[in-house]
C-alpha atoms as an extended CHARMM CRD file, in Angstrom:
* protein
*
       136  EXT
         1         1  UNK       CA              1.8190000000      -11.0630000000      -94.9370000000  PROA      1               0.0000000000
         2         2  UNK       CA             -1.2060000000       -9.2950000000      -93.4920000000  PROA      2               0.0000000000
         3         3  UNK       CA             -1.7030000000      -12.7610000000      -91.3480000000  PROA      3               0.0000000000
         4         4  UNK       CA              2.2230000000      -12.5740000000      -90.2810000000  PROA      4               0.0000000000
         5         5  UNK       CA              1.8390000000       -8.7200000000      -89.1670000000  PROA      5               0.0000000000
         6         6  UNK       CA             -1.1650000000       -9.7100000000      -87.2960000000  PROA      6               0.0000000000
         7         7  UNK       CA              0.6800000000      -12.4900000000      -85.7960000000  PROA      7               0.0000000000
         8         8  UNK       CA              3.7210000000      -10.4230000000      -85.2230000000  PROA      8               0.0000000000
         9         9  UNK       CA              1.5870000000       -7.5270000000      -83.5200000000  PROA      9               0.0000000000
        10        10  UNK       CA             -0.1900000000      -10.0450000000      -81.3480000000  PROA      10              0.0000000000
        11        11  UNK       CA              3.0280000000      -11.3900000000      -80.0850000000  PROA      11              0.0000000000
        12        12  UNK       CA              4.1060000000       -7.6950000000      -79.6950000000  PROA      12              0.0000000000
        13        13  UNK       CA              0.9030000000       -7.3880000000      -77.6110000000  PROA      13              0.0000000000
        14        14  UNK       CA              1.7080000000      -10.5100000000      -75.6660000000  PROA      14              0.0000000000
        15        15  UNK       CA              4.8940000000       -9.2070000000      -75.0030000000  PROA      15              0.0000000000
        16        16  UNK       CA              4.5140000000       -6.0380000000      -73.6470000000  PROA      16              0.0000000000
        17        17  UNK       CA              1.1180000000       -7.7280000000      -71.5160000000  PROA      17              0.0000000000
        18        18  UNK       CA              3.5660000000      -10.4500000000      -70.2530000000  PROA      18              0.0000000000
        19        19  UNK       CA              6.1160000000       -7.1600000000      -69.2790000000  PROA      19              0.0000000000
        20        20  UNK       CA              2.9870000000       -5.5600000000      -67.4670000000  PROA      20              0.0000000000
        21        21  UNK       CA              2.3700000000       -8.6340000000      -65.7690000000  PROA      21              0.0000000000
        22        22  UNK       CA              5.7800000000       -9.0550000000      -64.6330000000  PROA      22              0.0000000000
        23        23  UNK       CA              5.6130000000       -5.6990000000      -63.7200000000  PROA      23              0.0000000000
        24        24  UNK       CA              2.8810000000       -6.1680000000      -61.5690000000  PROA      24              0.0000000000
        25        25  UNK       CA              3.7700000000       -9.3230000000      -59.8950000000  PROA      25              0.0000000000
        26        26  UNK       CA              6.8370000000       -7.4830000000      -59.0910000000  PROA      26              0.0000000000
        27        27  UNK       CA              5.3130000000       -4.6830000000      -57.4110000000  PROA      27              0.0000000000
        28        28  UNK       CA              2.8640000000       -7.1830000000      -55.9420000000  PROA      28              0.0000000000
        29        29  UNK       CA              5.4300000000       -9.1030000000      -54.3970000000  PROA      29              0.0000000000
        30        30  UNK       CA              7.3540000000       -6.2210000000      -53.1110000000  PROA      30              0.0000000000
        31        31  UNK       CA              4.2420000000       -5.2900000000      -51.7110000000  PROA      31              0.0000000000
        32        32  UNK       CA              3.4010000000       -8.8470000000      -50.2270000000  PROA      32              0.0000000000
        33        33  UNK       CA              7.0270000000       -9.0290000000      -48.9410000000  PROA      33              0.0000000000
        34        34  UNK       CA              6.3000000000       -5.3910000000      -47.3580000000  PROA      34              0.0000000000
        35        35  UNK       CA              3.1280000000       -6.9880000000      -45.5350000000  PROA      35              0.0000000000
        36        36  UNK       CA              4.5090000000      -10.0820000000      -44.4540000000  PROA      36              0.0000000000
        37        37  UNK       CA              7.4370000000       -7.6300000000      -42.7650000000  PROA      37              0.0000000000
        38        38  UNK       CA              4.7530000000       -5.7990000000      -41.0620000000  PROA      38              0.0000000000
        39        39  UNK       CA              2.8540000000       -8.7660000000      -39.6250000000  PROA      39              0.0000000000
        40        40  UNK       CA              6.2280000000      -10.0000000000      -38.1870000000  PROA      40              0.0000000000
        41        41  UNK       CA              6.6130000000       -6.4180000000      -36.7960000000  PROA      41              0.0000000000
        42        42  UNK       CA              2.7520000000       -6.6180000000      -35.6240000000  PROA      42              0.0000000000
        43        43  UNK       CA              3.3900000000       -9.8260000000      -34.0230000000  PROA      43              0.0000000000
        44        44  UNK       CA              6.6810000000       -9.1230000000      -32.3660000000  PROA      44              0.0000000000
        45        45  UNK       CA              5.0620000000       -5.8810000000      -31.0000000000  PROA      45              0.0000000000
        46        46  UNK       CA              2.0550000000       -7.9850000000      -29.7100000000  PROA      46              0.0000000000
        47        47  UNK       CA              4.1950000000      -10.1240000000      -28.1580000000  PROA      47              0.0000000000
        48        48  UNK       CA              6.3990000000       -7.4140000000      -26.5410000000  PROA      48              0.0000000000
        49        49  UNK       CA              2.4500000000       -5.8580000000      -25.4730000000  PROA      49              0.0000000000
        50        50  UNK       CA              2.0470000000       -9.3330000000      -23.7420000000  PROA      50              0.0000000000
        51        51  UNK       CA              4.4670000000       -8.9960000000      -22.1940000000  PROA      51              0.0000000000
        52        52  UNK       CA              4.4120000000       -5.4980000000      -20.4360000000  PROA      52              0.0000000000
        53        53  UNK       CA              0.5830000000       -6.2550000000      -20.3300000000  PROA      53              0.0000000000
        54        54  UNK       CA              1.6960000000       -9.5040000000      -18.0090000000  PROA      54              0.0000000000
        55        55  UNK       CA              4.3070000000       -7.1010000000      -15.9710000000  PROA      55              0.0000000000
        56        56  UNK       CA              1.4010000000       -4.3140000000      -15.6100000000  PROA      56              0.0000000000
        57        57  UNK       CA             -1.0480000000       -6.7770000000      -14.2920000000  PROA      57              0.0000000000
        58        58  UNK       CA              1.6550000000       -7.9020000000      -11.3930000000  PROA      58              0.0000000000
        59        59  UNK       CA              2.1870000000       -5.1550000000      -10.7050000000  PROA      59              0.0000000000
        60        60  UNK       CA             -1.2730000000       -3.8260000000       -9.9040000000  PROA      60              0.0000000000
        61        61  UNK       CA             -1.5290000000       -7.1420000000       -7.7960000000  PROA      61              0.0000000000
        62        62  UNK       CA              1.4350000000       -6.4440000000       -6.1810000000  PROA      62              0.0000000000
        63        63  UNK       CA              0.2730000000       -2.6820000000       -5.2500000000  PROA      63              0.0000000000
        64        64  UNK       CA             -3.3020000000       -4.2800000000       -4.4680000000  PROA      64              0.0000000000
        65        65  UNK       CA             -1.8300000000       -6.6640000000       -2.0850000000  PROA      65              0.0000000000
        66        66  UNK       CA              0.4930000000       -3.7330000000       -0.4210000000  PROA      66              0.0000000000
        67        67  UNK       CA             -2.5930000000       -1.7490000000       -0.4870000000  PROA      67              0.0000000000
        68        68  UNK       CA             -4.8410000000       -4.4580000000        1.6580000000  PROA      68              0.0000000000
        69        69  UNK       CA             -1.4940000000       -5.1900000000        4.1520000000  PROA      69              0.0000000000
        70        70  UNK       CA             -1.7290000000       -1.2130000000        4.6080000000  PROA      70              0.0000000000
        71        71  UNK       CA             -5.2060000000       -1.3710000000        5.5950000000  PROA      71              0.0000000000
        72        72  UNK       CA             -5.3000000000       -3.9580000000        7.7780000000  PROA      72              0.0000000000
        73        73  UNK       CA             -2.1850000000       -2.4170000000        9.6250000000  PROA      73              0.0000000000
        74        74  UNK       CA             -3.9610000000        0.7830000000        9.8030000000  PROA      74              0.0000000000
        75        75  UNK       CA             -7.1650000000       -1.0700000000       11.2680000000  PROA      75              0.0000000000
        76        76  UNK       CA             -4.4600000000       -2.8170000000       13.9050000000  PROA      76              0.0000000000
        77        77  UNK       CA             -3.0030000000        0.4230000000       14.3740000000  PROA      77              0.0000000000
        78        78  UNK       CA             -6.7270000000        2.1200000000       15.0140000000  PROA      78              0.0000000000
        79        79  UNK       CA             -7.2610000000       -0.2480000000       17.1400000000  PROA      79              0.0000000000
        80        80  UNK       CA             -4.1380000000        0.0550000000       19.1480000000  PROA      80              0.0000000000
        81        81  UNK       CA             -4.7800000000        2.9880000000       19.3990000000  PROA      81              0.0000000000
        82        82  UNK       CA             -8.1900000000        2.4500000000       21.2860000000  PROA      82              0.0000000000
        83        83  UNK       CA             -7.0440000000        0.3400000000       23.4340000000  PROA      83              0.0000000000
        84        84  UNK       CA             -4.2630000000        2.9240000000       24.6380000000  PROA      84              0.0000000000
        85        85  UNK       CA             -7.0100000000        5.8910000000       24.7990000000  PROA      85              0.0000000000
        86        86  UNK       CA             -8.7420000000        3.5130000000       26.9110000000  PROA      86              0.0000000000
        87        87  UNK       CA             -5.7930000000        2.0040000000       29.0420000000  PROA      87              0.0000000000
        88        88  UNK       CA             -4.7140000000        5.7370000000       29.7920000000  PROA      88              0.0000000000
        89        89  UNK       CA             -8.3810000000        6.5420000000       30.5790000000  PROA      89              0.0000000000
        90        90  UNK       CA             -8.5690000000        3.7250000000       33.2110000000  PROA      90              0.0000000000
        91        91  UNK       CA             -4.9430000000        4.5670000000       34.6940000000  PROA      91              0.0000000000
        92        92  UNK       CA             -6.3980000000        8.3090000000       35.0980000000  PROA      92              0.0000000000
        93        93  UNK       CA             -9.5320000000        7.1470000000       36.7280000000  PROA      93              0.0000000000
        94        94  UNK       CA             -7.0950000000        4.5790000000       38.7360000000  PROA      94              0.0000000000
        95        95  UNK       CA             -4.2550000000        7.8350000000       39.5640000000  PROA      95              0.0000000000
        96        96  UNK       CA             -7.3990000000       10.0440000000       40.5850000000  PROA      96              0.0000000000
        97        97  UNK       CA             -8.4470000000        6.7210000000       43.0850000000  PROA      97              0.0000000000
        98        98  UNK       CA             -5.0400000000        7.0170000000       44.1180000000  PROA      98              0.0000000000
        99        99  UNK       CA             -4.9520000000       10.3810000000       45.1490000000  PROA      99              0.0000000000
       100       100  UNK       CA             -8.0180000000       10.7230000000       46.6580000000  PROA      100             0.0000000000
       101       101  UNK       CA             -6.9240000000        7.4470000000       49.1380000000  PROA      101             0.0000000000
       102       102  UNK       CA             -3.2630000000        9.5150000000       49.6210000000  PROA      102             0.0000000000
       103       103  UNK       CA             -5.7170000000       12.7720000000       50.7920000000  PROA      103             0.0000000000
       104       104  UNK       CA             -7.6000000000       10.6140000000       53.4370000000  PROA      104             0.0000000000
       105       105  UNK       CA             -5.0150000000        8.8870000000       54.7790000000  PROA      105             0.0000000000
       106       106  UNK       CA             -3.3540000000       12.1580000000       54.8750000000  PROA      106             0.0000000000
       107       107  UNK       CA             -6.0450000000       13.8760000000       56.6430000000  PROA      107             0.0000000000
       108       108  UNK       CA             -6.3330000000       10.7110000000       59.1000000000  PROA      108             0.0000000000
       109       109  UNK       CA             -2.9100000000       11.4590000000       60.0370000000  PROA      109             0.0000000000
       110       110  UNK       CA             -3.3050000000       14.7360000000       60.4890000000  PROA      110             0.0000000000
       111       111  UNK       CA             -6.6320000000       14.0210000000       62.4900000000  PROA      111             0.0000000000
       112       112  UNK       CA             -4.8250000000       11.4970000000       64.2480000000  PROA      112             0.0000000000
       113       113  UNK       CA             -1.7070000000       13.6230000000       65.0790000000  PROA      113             0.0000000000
       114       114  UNK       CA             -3.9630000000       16.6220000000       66.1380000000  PROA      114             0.0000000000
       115       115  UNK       CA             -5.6400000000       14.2470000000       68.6680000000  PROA      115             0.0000000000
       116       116  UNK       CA             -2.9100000000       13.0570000000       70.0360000000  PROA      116             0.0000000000
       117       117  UNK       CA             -1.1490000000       16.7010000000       70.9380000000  PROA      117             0.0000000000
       118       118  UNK       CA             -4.9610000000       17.4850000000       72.6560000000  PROA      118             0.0000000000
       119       119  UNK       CA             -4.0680000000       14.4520000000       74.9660000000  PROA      119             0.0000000000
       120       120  UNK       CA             -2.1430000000       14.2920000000       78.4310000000  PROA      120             0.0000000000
       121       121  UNK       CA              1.3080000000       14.5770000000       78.4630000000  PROA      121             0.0000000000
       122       122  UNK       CA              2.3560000000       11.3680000000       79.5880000000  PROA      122             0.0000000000
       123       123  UNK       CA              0.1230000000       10.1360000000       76.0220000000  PROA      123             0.0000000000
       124       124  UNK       CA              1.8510000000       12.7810000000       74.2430000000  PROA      124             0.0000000000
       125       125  UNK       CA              5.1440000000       11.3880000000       75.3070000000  PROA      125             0.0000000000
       126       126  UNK       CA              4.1870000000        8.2560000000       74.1200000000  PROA      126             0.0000000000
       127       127  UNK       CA              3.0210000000        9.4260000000       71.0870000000  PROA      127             0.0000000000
       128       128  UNK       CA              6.1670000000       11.5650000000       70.7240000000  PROA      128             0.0000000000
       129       129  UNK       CA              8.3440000000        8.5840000000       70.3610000000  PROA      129             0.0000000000
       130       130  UNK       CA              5.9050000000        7.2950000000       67.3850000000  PROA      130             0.0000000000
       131       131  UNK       CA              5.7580000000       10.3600000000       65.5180000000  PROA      131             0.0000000000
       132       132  UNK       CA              9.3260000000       10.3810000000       65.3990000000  PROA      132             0.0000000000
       133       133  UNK       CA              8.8240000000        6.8360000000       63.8750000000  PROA      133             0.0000000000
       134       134  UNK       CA              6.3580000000        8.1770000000       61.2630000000  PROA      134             0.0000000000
       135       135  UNK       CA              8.0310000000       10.8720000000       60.5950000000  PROA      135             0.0000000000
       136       136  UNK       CA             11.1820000000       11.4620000000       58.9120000000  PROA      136             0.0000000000
């Protein structure tokens, strides 16, 4: 009997070390079941990273490219902008030409019509008829 109660009580320690295995691969493949969730989580949020990562890196090209057209319309603009400051500076230099050519030919007149009344009167007749010519 002693080698049947040893027998017995090994089996009974078998037994409950088989439970406590099972136990443990139970938990253990909760737990691996747990992970392999998470890496499909970890994966589909890499993806989804990719993704807006991809999106992200348009759109800073898209703002870079905007941000180069902007610049070189401001440069065209700058530079329209010189040419205007120097158009308008040559039409003032031309309008001040202008004027100064209206002021001698208006003081030739004037000359010319003061002469003229210092002249005899049969001149001054003559002239009468063109001043009424050149004037209106």
């Amino acid at each position: 009997m002693n080698i049947r109660a040893k027998c017995e009580d090994t089996v009974e320690k078998l037994q409950a070390e088989c439970r406590k295995l099972e136990e443990n691969n139970k938990e253990l493949m909760k737990e691996c079941t747990l992970l392999k969730e998470r890496q499909c989580q970890c994966e589909k949020e890499k993806k989804e990273g990719e993704v807006v990562m991809r999106q992200l890196q348009r759109e800073v090209g898209d703002a870079l490219n905007k941000q180069s057209l902007s610049e070189a319309m401001l440069e065209i603009s700058s530079q329209r902008y010189v040419n205007l400051e120097d158009e308008t500076r040559d039409s003032k230099k031309k309008l001040d030409q202008l004027r100064r050519q209206l002021q001698e030919m208006q003081d030739q007149r004037t000359e010319t019509l003061r002469c003229a009344e210092e002249m005899p009167d049969h001149v001054q007749k003559d002239i009468s008829g063109i001043r009424e010519v050149l004037l209106p």
